[in-house]
DSSP file (Angstrom, degrees, kcal/mol; ACC not computed):
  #  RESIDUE AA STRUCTURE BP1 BP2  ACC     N-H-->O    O-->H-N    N-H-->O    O-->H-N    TCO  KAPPA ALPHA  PHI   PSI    X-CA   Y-CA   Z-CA
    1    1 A X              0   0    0      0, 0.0     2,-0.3     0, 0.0     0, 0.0   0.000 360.0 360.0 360.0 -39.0   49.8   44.6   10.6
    2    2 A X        -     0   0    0      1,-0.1     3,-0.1    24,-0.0     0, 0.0  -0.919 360.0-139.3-151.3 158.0   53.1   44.4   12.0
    3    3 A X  S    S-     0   0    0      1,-0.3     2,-0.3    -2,-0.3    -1,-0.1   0.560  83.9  -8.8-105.3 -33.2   55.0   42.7   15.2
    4    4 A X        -     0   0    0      2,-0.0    -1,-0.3     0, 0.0     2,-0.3  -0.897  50.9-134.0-179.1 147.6   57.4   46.0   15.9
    5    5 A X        -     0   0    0     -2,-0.3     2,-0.4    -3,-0.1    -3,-0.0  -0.921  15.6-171.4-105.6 128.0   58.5   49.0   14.9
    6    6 A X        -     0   0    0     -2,-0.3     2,-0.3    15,-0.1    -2,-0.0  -0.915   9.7-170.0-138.6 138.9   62.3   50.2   15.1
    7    7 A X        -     0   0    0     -2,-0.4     2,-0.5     0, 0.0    -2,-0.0  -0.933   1.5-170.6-126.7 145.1   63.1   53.8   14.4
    8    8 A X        -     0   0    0     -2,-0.3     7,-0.0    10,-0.0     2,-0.0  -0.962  24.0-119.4-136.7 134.4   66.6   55.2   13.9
    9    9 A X        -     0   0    0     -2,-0.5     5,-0.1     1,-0.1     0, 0.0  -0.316  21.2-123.0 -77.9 174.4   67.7   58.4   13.7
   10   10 A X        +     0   0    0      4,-0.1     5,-0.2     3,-0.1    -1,-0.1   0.640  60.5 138.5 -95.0   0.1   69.6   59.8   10.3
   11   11 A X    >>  -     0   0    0      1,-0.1     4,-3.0     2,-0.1     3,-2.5  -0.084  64.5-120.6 -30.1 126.1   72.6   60.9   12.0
   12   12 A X  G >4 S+     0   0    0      1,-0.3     3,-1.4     2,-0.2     4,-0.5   0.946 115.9  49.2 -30.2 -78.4   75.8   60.1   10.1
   13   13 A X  G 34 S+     0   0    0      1,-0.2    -1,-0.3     2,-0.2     3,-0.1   0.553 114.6  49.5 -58.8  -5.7   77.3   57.9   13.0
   14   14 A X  G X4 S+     0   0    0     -3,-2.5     3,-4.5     1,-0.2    -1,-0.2   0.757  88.3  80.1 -78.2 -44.7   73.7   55.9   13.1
   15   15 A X  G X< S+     0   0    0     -4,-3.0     3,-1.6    -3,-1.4     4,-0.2   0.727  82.9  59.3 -45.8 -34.5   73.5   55.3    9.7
   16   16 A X  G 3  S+     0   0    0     -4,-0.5     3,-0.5     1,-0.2    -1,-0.3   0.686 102.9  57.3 -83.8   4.3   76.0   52.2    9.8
   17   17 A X  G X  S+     0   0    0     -3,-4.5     3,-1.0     1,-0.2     4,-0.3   0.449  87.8  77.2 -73.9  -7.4   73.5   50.4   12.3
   18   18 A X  T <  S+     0   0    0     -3,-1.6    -1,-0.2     1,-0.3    -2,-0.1   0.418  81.3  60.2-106.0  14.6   70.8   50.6   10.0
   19   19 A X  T 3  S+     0   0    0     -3,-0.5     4,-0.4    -4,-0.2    -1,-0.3   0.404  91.3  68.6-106.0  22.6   71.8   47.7    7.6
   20   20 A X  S <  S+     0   0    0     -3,-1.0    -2,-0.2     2,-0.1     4,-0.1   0.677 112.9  34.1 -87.2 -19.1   71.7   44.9   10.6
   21   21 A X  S >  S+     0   0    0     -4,-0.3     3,-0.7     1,-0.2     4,-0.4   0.511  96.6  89.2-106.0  15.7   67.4   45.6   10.7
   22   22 A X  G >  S+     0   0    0      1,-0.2     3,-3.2     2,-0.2    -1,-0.2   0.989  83.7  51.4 -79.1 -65.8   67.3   46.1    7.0
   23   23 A X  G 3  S+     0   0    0     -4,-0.4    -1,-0.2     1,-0.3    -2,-0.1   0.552 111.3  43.8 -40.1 -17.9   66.8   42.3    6.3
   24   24 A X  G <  S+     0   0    0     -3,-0.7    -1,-0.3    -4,-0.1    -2,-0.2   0.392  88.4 125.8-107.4   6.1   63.7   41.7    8.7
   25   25 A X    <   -     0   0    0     -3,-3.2     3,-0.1    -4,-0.4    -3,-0.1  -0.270  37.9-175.6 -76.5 139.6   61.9   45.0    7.5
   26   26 A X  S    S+     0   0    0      1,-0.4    39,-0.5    38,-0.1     2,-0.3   0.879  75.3  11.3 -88.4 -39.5   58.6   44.6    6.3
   27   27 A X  E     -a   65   0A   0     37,-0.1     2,-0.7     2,-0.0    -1,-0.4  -0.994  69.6-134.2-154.3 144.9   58.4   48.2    5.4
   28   28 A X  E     -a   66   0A   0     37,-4.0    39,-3.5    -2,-0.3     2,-0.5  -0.801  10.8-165.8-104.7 124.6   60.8   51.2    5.0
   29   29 A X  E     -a   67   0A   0     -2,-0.7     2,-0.7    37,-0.2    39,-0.2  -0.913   4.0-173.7 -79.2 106.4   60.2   55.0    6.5
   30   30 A X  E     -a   68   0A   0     37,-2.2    39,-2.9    -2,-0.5     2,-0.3  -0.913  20.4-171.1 -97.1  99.3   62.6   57.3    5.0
   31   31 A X  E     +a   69   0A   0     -2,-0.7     2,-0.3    37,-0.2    39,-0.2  -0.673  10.3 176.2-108.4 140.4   61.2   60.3    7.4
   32   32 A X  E     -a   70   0A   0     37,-2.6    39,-0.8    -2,-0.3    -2,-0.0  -0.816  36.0-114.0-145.5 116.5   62.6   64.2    6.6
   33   33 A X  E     -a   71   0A   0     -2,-0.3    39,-0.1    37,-0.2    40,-0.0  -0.345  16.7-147.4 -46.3 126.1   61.3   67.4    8.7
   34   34 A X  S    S+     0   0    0     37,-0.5    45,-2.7     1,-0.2    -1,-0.1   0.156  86.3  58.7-105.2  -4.6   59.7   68.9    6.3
   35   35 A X        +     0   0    0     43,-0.2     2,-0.6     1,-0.0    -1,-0.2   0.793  61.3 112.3 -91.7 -52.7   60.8   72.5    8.3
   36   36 A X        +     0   0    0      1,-0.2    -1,-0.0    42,-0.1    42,-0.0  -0.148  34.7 153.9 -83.7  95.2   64.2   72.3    8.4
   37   37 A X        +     0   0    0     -2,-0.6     2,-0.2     4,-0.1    -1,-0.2  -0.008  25.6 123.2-101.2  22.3   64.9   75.3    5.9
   38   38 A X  S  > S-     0   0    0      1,-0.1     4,-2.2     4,-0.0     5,-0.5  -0.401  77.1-110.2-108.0-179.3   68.5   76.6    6.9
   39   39 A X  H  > S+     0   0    0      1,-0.2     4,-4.3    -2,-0.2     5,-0.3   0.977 121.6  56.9 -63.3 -38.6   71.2   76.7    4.6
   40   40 A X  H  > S+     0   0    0      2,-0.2     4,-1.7     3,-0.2    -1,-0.2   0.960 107.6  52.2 -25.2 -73.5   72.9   73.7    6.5
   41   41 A X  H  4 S+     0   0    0      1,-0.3    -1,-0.2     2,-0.2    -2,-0.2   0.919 111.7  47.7 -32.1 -69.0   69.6   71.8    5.8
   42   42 A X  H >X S+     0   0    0     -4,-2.2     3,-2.5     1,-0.3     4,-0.6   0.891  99.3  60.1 -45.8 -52.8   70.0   72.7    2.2
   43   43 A X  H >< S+     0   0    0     -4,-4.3     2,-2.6    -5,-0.5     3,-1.1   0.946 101.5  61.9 -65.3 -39.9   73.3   71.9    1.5
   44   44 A X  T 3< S+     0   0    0     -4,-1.7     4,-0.3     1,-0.3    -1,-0.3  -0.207  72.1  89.4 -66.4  34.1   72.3   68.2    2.6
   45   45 A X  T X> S+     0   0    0     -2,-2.6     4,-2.0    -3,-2.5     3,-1.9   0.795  90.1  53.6 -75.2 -38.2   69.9   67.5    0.0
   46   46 A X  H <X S+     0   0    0     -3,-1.1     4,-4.1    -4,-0.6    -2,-0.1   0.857 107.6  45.0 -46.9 -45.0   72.6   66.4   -1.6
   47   47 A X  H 3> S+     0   0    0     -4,-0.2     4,-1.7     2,-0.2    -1,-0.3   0.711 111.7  59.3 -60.7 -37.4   73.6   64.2    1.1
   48   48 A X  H <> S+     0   0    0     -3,-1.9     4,-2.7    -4,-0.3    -2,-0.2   0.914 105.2  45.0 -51.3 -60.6   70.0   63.1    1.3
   49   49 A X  H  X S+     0   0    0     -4,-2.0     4,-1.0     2,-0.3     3,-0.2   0.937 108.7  54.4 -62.3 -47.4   69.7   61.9   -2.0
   50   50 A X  H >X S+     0   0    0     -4,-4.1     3,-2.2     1,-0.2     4,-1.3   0.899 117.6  38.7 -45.8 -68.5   72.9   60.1   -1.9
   51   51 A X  H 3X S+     0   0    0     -4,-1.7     4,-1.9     1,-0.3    -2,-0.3   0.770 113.4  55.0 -44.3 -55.6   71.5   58.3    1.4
   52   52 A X  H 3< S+     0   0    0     -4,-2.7     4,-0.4    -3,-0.2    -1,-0.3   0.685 112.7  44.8 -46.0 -38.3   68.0   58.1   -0.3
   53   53 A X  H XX S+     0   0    0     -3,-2.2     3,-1.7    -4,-1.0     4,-0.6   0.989 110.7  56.6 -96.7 -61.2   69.9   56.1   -3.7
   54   54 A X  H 3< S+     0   0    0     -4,-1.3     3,-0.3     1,-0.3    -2,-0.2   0.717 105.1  44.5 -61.6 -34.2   71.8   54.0   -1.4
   55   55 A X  T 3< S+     0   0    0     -4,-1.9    -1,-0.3    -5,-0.2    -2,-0.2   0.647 114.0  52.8 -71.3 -12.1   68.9   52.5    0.4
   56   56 A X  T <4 S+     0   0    0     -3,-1.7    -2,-0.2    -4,-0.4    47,-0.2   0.600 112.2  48.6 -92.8  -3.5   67.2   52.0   -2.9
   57   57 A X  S  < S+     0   0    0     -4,-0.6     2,-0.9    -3,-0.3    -3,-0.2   0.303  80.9 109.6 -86.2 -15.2   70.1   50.4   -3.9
   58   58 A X    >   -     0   0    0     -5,-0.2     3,-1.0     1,-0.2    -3,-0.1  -0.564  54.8-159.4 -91.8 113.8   70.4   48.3   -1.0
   59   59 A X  G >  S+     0   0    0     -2,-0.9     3,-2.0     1,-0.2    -1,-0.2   0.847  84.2  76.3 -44.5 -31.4   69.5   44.4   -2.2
   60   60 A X  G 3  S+     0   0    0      1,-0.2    -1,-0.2   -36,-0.0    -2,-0.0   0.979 107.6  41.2 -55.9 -47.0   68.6   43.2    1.5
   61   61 A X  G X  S+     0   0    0     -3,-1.0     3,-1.4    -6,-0.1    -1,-0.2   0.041  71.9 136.8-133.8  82.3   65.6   45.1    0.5
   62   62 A X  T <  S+     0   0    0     -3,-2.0    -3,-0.0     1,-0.2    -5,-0.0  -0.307  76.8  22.4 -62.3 133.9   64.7   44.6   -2.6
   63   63 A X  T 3  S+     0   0    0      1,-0.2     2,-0.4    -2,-0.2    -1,-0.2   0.662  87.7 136.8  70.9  -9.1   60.5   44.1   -3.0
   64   64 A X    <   -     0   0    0     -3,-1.4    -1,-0.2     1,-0.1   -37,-0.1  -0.806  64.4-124.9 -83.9 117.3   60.2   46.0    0.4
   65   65 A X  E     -a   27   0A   0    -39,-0.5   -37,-4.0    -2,-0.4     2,-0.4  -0.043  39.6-164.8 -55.2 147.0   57.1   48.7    0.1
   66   66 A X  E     -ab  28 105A   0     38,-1.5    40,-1.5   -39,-0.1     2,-0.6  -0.976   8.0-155.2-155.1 159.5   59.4   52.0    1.2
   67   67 A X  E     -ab  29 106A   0    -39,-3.5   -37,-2.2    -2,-0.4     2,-0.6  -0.900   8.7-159.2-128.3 101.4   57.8   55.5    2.3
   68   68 A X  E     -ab  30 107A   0     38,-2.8    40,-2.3    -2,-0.6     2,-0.7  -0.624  21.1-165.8 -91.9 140.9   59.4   58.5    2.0
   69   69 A X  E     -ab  31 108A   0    -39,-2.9   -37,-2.6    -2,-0.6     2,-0.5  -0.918  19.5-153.9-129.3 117.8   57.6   60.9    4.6
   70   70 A X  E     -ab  32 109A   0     38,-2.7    40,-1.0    -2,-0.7     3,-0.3  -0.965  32.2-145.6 -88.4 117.8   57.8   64.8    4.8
   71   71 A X  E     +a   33   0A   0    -39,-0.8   -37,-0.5    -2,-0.5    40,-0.1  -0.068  65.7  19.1 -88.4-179.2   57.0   65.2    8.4
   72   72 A X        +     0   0    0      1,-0.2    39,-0.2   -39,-0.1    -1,-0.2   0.470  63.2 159.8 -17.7  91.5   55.0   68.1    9.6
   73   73 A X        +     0   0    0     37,-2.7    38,-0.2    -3,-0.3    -1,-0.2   0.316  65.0  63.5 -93.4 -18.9   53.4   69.5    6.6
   74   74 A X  S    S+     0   0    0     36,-0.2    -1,-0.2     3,-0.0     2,-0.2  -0.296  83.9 105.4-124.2  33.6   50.3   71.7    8.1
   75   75 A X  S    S-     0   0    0     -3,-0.2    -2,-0.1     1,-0.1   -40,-0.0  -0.355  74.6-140.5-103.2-158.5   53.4   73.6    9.5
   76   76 A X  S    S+     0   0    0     -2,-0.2    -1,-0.1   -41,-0.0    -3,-0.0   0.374 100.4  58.8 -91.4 -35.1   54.0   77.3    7.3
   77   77 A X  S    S+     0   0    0     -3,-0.1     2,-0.3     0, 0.0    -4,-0.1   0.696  90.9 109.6 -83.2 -14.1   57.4   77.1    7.2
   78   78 A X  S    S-     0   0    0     -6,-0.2   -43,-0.2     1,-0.1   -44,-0.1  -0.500  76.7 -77.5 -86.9 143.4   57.6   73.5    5.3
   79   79 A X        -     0   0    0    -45,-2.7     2,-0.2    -2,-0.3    -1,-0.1   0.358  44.3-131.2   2.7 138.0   58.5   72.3    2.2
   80   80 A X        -     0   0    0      0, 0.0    -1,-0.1     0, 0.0     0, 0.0  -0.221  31.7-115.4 -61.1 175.6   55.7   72.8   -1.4
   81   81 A X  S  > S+     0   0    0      2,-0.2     4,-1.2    -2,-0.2    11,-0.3   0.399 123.9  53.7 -78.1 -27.7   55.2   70.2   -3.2
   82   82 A X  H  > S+     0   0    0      1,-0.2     4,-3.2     2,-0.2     5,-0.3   0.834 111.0  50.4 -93.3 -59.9   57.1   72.4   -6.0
   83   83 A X  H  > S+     0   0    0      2,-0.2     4,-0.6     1,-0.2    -2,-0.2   0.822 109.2  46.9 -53.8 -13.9   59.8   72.7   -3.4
   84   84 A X  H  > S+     0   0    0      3,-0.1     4,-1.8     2,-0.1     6,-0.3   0.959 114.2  50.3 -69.0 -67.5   60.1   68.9   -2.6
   85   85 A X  H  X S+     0   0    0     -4,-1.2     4,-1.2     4,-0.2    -2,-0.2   0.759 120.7  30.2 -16.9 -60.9   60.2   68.2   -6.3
   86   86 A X  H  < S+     0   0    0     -4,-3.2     3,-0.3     1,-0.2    -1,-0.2   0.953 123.3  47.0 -94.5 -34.5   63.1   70.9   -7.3
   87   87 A X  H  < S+     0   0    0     -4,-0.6    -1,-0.2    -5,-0.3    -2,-0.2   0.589 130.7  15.6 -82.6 -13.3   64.9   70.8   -4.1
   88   88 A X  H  < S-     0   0    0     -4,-1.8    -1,-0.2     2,-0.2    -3,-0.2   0.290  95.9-119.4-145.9  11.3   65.1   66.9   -3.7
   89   89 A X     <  +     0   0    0     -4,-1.2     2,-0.3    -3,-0.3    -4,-0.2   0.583  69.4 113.9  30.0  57.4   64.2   65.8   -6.8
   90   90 A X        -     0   0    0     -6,-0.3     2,-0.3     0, 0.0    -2,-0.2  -0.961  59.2-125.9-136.7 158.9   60.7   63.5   -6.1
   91   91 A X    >   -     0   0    0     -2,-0.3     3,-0.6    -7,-0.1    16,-0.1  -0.879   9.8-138.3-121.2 117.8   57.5   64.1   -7.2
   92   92 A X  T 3  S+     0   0    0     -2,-0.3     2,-1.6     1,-0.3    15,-0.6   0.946 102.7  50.9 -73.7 -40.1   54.9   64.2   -4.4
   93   93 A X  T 3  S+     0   0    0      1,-0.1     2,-0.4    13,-0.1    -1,-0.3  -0.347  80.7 113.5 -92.9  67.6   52.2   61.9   -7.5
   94   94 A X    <   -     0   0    0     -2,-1.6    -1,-0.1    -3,-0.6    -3,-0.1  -0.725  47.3-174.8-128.2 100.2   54.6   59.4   -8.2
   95   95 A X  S    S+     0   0    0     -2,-0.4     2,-0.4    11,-0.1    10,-0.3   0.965  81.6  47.6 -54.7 -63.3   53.7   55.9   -7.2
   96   96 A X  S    S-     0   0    0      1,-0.2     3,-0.2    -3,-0.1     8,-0.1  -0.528  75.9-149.1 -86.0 141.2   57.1   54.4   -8.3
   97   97 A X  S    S-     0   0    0     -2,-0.4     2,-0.4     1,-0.3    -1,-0.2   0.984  85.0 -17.3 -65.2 -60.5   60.2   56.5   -7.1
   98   98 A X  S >  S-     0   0    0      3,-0.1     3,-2.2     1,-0.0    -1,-0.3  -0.975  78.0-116.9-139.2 130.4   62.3   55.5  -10.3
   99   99 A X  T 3  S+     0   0    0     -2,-0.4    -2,-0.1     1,-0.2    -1,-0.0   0.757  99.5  70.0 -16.2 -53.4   61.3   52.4  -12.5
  100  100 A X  T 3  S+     0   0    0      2,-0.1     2,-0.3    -4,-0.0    -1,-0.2   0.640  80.8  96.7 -68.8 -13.8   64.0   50.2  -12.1
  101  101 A X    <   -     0   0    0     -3,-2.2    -4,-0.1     2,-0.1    -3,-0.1  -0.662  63.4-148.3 -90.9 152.9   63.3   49.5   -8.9
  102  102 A X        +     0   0    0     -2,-0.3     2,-0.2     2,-0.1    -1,-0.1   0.495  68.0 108.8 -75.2 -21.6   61.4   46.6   -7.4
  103  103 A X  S    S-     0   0    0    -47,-0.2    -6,-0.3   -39,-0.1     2,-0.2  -0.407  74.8-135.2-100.0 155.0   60.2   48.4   -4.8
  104  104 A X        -     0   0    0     -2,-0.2   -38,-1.5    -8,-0.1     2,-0.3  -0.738  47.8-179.3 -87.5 146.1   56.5   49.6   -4.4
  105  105 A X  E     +b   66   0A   0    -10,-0.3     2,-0.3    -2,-0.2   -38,-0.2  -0.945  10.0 176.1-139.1 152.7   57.9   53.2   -3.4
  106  106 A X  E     -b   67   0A   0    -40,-1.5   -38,-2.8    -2,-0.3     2,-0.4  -0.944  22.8-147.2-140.7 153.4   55.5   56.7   -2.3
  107  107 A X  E     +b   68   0A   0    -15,-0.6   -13,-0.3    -2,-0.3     2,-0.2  -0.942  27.8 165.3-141.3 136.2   56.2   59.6   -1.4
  108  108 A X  E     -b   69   0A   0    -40,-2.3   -38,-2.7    -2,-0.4     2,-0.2  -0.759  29.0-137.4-141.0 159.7   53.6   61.4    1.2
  109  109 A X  E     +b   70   0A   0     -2,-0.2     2,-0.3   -40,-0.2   -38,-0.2  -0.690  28.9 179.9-115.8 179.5   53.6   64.3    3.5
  110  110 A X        -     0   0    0    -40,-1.0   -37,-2.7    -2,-0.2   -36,-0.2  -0.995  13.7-167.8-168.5 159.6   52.1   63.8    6.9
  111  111 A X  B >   -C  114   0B   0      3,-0.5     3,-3.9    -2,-0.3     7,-0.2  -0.624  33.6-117.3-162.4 118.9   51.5   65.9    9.9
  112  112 A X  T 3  S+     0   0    0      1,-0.3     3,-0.1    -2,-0.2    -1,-0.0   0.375 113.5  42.4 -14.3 -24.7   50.5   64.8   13.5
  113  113 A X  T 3  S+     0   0    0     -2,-0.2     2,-1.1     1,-0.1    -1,-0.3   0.364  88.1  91.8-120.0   6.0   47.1   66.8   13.4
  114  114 A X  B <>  +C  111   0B   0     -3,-3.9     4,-0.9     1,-0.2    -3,-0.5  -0.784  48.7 174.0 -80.7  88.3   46.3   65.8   10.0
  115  115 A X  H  > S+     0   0    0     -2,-1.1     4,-2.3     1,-0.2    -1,-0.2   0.748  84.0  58.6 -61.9 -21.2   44.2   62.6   11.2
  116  116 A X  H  > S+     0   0    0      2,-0.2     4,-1.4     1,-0.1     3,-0.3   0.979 109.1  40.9 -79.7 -47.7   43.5   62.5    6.8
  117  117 A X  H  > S+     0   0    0      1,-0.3     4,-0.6     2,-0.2     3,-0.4   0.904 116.2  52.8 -76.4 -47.0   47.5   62.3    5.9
  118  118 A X  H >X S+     0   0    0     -4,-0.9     4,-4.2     1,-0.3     3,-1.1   0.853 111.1  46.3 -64.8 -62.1   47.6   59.8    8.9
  119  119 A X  H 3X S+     0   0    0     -4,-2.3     4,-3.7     1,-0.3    -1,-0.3   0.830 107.9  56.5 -43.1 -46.6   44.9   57.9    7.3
  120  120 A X  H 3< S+     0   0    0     -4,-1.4    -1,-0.3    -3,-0.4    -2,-0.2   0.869 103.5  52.2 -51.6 -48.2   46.4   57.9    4.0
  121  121 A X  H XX S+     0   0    0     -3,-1.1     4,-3.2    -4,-0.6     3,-1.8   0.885 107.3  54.0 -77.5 -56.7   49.4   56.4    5.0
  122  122 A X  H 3X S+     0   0    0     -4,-4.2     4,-2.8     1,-0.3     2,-0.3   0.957 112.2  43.3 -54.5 -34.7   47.6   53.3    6.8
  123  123 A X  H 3< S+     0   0    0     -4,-3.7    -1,-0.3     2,-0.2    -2,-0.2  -0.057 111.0  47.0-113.1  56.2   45.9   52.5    4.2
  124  124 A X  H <> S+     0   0    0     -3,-1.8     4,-2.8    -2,-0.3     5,-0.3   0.284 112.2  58.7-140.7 -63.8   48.6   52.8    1.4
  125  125 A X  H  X S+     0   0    0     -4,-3.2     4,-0.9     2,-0.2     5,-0.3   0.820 110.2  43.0 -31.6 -42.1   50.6   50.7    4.3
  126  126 A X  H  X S+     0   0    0     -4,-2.8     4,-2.8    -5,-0.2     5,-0.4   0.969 110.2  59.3 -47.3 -73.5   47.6   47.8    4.0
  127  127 A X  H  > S+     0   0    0     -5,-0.2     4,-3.8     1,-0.2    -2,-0.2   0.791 112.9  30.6 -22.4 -69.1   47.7   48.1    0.4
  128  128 A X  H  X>S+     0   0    0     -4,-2.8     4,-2.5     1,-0.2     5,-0.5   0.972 119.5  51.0 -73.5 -52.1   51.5   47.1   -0.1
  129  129 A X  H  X5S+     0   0    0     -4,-0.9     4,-1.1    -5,-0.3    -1,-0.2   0.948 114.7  40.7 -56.5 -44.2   51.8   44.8    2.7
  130  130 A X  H  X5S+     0   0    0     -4,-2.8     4,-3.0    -5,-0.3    -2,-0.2   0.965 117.3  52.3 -67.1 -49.1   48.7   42.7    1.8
  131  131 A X  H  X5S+     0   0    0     -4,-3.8     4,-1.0    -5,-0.4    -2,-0.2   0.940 114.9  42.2 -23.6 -69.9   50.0   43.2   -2.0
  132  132 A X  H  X5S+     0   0    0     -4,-2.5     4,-1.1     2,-0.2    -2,-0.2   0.460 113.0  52.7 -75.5  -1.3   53.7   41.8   -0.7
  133  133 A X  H  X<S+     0   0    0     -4,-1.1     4,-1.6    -5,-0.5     3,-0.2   0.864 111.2  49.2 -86.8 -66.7   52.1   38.8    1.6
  134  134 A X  H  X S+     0   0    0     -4,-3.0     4,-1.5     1,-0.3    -2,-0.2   0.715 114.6  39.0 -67.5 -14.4   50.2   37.7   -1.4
  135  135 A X  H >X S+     0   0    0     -4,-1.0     4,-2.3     2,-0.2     3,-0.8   0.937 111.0  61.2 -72.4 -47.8   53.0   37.6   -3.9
  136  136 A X  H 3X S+     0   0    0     -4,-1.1     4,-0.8     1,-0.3    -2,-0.2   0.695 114.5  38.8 -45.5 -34.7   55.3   36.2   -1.0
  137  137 A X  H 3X S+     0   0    0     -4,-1.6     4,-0.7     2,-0.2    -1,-0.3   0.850 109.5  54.6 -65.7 -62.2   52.7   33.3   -1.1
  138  138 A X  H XX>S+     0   0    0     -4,-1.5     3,-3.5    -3,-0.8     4,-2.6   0.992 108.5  51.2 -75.1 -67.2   52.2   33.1   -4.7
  139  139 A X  H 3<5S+     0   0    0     -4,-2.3    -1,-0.2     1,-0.3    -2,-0.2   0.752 110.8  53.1 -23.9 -42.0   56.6   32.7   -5.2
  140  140 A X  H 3<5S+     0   0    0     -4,-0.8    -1,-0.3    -5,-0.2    -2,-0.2   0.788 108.6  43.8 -96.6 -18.5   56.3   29.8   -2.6
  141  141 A X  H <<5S-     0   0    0     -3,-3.5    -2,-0.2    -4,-0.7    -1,-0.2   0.890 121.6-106.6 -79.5 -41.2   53.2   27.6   -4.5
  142  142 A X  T  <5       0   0    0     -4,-2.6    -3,-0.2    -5,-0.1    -2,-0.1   0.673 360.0 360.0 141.0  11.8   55.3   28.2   -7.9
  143  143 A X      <       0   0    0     -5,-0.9    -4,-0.1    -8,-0.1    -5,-0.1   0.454 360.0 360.0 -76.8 360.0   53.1   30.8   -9.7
């Protein structure tokens, strides 16, 4: 399905490396521990979102499926669905993140011993990539 996988952390000082791989990405992970409840945490939704609008903003990828993932979900201490929602403002059943964008967007939760979330994710990853190959295809005959 894909040739490699490059992970970055969301550190501030990382963040300006991450628009040199933005142009070869086939597909984007926006990954957030799904735990991390302290008031620190909290005050950087804000900071989240901002970082979350600027990569949906970002042209290089435009038309690139992107996947925002609440990591360990089967945990007690993580994030509702009502808390995702009010605290970060997405909506767990919403295919598109906001309209205007190009981009096939999800948002999923996931957890490492949930082999079903794992599952979910591959095959929402087929979906969009086989989607974007055939369109990529269709643009180059002339359709």
């Amino acid at each position: 399905m894909f040739q490699y996988l490059l992970g970055f952390g969301g550190q501030p000082h990382l963040r300006k490396f991450w628009c040199h791989y933005l142009q070869s990405a086939s597909v984007v992970f926006f990954v957030i521990d799904s735990t991390q409840r302290d008031y620190q945490q909290i005050q950087d939704a804000d900071k989240f979102k901002s970082e979350l609008q600027s990569l949906l903003d970002n042209k290089m990828i435009d038309w690139v499926p992107f996947l925002v993932l609440f990591n360990k979900s089967d945990l007690q201490n993580s994030f509702t669905n009502e808390e995702i929602l009010d605290e970060f403002g997405l909506a767990l059943d919403q295919q598109q993140i906001v309209a205007k964008y190009t981009h096939q967007a999800k948002i999923m939760r996931s957890s490492a011993l949930q082999t079903d979330q794992f599952q979910d994710i591959l095959s929402w990853l087929k979906q969009v990539t086989k989607r974007r190959t055939l369109l990529k295809s269709q643009l180059k005959e002339g359709f």
